[in-house]
KOLFI-694708 format. One record per residue: y negated, z negated, x of N, C-alpha, C in turn; residue in one letter. Coordinates in steps of 0.001 Angstrom, whole numbers, padded with zeros to 6 digits, always signed. Each point is the difference from the previous one (the first is absolute). Example, Ala and Ser with C-alpha at 12.3 -4.5 7.8 and 13.67 -1.06 7.14 Angstrom:
<gubas>
+005690-007800+013190-001190+000000-000890-001200+000000+000900A
-001050+000720-000350-001190-000060+000820-001090-000730-000770S
</gubas>
This chain:
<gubas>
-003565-049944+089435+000252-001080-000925-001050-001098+000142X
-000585-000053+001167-000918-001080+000189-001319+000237-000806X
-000531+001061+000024-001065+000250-000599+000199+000094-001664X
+001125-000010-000538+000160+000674-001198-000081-001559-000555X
+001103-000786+000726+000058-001132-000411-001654-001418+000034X
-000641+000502+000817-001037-000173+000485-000687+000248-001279X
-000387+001295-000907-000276+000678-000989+000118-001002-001044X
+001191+000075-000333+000215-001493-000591-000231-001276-000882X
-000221-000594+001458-000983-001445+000175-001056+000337-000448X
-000502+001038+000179-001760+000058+000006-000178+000471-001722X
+001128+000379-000654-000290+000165-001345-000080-001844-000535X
+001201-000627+000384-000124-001079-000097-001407-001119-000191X
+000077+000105+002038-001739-000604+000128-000611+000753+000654X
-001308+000356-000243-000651+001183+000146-000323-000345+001286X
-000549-001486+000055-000609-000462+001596+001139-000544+000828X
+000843+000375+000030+001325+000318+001440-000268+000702+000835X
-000155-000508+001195-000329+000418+001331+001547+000415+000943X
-000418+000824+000783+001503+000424+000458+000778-001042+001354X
-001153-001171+000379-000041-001009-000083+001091-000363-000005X
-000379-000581-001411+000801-000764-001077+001140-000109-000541X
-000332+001978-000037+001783+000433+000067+000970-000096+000516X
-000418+000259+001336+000887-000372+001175+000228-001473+000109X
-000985-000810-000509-000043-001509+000232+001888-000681-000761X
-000279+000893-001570+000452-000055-001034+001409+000062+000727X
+000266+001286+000194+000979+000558+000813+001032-000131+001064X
-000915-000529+000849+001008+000009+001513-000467-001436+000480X
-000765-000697-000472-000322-001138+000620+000371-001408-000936X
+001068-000157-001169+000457-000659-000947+001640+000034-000049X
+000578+001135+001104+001417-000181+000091+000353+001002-001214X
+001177-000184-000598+000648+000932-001264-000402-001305-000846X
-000781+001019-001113-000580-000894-001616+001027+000754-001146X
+000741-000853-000338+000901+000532-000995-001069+000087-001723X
-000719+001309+000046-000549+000011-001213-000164+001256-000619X
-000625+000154-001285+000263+001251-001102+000203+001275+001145X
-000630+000356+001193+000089+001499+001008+000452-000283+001013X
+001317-001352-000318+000472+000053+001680+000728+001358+000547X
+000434+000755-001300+000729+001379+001050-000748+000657+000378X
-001439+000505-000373-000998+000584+000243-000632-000500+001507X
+000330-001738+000008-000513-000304+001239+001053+000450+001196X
+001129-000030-000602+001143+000006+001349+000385+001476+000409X
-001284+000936-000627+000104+001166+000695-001085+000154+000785X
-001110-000964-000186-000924+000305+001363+000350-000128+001114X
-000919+001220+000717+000146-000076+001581+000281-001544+000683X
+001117-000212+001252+000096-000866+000366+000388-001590-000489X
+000204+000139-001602+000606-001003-001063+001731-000002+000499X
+000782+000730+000507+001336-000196+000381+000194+000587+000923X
+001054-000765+000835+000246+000581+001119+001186+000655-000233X
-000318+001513+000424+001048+000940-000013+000130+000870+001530X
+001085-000333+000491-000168+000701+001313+001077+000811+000595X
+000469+000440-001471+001314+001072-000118-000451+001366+000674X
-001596+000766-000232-000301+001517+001076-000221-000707+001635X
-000014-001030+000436-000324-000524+001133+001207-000342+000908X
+000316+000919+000670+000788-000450+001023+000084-000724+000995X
+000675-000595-000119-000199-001421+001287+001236+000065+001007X
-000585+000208+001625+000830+000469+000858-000604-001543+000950X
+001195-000943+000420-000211-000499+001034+000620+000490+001760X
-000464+000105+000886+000593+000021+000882-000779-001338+000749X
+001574-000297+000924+000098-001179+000565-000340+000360+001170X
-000709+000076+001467+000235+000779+001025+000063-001482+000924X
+000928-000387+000296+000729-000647+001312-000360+000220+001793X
-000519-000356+000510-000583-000048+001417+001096-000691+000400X
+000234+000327+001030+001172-000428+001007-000662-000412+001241X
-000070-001099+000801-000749-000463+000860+000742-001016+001411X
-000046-000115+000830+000604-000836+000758-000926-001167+000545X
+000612-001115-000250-000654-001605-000032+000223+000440+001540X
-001108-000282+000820-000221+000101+001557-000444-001600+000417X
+000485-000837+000778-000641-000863+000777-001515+000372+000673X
-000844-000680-000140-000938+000578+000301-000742-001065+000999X
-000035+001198+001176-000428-000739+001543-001202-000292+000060X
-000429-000561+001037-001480-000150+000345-000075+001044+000949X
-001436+001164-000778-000752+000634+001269-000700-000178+000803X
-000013-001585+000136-000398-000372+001464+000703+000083+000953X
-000063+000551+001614+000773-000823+000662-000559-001113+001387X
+000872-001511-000511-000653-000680+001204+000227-000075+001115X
-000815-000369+000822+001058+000350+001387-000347-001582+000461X
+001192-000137+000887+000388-001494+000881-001660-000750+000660X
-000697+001182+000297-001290-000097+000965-001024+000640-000799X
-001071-001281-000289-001228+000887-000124-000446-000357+001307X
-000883+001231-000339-001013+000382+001254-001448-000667+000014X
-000195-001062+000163-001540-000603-000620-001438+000320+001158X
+000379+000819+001418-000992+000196+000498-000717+001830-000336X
-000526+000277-000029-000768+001088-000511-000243+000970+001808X
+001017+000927-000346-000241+000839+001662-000609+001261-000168X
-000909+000110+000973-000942+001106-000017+000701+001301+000703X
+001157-000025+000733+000317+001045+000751+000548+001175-000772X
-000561+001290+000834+000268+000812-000860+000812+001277+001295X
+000782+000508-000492+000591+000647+000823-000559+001540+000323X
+000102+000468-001261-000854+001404-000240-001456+000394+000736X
-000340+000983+001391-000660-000061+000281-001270+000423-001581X
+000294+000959-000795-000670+000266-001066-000501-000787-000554X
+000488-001283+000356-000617-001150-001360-000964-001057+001054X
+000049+000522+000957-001187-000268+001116-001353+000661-000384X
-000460-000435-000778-001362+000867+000132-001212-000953-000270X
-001236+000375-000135-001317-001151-000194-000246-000522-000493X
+001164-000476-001248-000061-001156-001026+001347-001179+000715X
-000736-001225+000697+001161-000929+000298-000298-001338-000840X
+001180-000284+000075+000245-001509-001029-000861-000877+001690X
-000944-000833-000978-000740-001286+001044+000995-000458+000999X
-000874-000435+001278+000559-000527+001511-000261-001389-000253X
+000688-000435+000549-000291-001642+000173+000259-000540+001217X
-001244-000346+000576-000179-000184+001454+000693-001407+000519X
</gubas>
């Protein structure tokens, strides 16, 4: 129908661009004039959405509100001196943290 109707116009005005047509068409809202039924069968001129099935599903998450802790934990005592001792004879070997005489 678009092209036929398209056909048309152009007997009308010869220099109608498809443009124009469309300008004519879909960008002026509904023009109540001599081919408005002609217009209200072009593509996308009414909304019909009777072959279109429309399925909503709702899908619901179920969740539990948790208090939420700190993964820190502090302790009563920091430790602010830095100790070199190491227990593991293995971790004795030829790399030592500096002496201080």
């Amino acid at each position: 129908m678009l092209f036929i109707h398209y056909a048309q116009h152009l007997e009308e005005d010869s220099t109608m661009t498809v443009a124009q047509f469309f300008d004519m068409h879909y960008m002026h809202g509904i023009v109540f004039d001599e081919d408005y039924e002609q217009d209200m069968q072009l593509p996308f001129k009414t909304f019909d959405f009777s072959p279109l099935p429309v399925f909503v599903f709702q899908h619901y998450k179920e969740f539990d509100i948790i208090k939420k802790t700190s993964p820190f934990i502090i302790k009563d005592k920091i430790n602010t001196s830095y100790s070199f001792y190491l227990s593991d004879a293995k971790l004795k070997g030829i790399f030592h943290p500096p002496k201080f005489s």
